[in-house]
N, C-alpha and C positions, 0 to 999 in steps of 0.2 A: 536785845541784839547788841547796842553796846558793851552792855555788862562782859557778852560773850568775846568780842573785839579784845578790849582791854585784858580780861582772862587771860586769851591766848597770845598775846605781846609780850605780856608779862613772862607767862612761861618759857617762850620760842624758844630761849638758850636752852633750857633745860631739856624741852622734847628732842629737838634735835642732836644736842648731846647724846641721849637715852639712845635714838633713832640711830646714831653712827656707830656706839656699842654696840646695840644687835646685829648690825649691817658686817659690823669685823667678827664677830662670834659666828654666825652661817659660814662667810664667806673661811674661815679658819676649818670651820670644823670637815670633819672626813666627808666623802659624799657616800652614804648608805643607801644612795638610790639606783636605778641602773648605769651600767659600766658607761662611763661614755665614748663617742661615737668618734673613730676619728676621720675629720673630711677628706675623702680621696681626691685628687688633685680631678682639675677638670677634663683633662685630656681620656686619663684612664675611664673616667667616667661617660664620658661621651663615645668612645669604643665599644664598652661594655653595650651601652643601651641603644647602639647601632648595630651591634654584635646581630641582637636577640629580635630587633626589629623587622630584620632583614627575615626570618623567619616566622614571627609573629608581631605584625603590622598592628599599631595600635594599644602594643605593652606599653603598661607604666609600672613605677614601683609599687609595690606591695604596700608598703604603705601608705603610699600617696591614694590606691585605690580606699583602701579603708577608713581611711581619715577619710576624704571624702563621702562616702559610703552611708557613714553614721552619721554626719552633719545634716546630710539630706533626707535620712530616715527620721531625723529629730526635728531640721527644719521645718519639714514639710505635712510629716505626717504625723510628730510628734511621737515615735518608737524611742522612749530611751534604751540606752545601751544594756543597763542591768536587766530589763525586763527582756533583751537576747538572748535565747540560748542557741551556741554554734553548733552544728553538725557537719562535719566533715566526712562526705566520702574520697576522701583523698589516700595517698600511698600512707603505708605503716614506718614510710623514711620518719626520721627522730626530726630531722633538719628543720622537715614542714612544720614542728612544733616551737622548735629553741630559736626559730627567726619567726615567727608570727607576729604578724604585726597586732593579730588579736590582743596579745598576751599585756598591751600596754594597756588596752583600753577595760570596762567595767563589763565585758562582755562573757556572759557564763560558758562552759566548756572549756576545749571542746568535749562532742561527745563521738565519737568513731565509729560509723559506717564501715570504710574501707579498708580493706586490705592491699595487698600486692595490685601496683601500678592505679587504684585509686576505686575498683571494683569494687560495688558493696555489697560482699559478700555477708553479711547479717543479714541481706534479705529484708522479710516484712517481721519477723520476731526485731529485729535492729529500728527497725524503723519506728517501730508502735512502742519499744520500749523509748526514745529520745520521745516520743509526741509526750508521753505522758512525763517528764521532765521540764518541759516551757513551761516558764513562768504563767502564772493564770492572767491572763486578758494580755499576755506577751504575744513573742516574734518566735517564729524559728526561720533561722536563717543557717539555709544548708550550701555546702560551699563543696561543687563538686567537679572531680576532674583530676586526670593523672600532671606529673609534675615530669619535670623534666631538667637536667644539670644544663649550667655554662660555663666552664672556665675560660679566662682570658687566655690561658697557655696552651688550654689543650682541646677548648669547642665543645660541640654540642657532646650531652651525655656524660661529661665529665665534672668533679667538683672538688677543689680542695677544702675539707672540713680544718676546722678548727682543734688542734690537736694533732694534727697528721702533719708529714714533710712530705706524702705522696699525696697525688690525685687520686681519688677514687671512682667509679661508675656512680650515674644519679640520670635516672633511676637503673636501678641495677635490676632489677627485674625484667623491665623492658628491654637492657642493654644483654641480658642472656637470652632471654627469646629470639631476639632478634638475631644474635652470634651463630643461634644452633638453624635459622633459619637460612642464615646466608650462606651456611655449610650444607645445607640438603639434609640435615639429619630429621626433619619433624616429618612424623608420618600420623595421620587421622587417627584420634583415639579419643575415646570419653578419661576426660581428667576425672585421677584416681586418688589417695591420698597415698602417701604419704606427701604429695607435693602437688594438692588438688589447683591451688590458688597459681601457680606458676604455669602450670599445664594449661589452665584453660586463657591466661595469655598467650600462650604457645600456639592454641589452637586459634586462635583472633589471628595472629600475625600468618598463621600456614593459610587461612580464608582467605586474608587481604596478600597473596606473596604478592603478584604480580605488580598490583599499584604499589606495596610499599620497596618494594627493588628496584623497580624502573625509575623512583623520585629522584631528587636530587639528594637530598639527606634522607635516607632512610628511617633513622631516628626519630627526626621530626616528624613525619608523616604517618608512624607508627603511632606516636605518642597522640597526635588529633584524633586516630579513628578510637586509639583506647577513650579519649576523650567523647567521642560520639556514642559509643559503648555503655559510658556511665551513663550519659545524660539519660538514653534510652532506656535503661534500668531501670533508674530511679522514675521516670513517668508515668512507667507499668504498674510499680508497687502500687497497691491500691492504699486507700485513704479511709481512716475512718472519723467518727465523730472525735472532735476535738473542744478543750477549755480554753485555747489561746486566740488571737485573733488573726494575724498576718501569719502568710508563707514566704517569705523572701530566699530566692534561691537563684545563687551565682555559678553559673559553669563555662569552664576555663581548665587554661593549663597554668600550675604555678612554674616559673622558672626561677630554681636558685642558683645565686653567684658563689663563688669564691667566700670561705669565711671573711667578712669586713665589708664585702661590697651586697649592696642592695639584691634583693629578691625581687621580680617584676609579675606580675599576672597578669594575663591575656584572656578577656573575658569573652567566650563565644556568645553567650545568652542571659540575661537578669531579668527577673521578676519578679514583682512584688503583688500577691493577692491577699486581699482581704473576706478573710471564713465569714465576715458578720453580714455585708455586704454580695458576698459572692459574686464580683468582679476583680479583676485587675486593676492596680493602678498605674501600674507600670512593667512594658516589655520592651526590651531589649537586645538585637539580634545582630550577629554579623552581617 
């Protein structure tokens, strides 16, 4: 133990030396890691996330859900992230990909259920193809639920991407349904193709006119029944035997901001079951 003392006396100038060299070489060098974040002031931010509240009671950011998410999947139950694989029935928006909070973490996926407004159209061929995907003695964790735009400047159903100097619709699907529905133009029909996935939104919003007209924001309102929609889908699909061991599945509306400002998720339901066990260990409900 002495021996070790005096050793490192001796050296101190030199390691620390060594220690302040590498310290200027990181701190010099480019950063090749993700772009980084710039803090928006706090006012804008507390707007934003009173904005989205006021509509969906209980959002937090996107990341914040998922950082948490994983802590407690690992804390608790010991699911590491890699042995995840994500399934999204969510919209085919880009947005929901190139802001994912997934995207930082060791989390496999995702793998795509949904189409237009978050519908999973894949069906049970979509489903049984991600089962057989999970990691062996893994998780699948399905993440489902239509999204929905905020911008500070222009409200709900609106979004300025990255790249653009105009606002755009978000989600733009729900945001034409719902246009052709406020017009009187939607009349009863079995969705056809060439625009089967749009139609049979169209046909949801002509079911629900009267609640989703009479609302206060029509959008929003649109947007939870499409959300009630998925959830009911994906229940039905039936199940078969599987290698993996948990089912964790979050349903929710994603809401994203303005390119630069946070994404928020509003979770209506979480559960986590365990295939080996065949109980739950965790549900979660509005």
């Amino acid at each position: 133990m002495l021996l070790k003392m005096v050793s490192y006396r001796r050296f101190r100038p030199i390691v620390l030396v060594f220690a302040a060299l590498i310290g200027l070489m990181f701190s010099c060098a480019p950063d090749r890691g993700k772009p980084a974040v710039t803090k928006l002031p706090d006012e804008t931010e507390r707007k934003i996330r009173d904005g989205i509240r006021t509509m969906f009671p209980g959002a937090v950011t996107f990341e914040q859900y998922t950082d948490s998410l994983l802590f407690f999947l690992y804390a608790v139950h010991r699911i590491k992230p890699e042995t995840i694989l994500l399934g999204q029935s969510t919209c085919v928006d880009d947005v929901l990909n190139t802001k994912s909070p997934f995207n930082e973490h060791m989390v496999k996926g995702p793998f795509n259920f949904g189409g237009l407004g978050g519908l999973p159209f894949t069906g049970l061929t979509g489903l049984s193809a991600y089962a057989h995907h999970v990691p062996d003695s893994g998780a699948a964790l399905l993440l489902v639920g239509p999204h929905i735009g905020y911008s500070e400047e222009s409200g709900w159903g609106m979004l300025h991407r990255e790249g653009q100097h105009e606002v755009t619709t978000c989600c733009g699907a729900l945001v034409a349904a719902l246009g052709k529905l406020e017009k009187g133009t939607l009349k009863v029909q079995d969705p056809r193709e060439p625009d089967y996935q749009e139609q049979t939104l169209e046909q949801l919003a002509l079911k629900h006119k009267g609640e989703i007209l009479d609302s206060k924001v029509p959008l929003v309102t649109f947007t939870k029944l499409v959300n009630g929609e998925v959830q009911k889908i994906m229940s039905n699909l039936p199940r078969h035997e599987v290698h993996f061991r948990y089912v964790i599945t979050i349903v929710g509306v994603i809401i994203n901001t303005d390119f630069g400002y946070p994404d928020y998720i509003w979770v209506d339901k979480m559960s986590i079951y365990d295939l080996e066990t065949e109980q739950y260990l965790k549900i979660m409900e509005k």
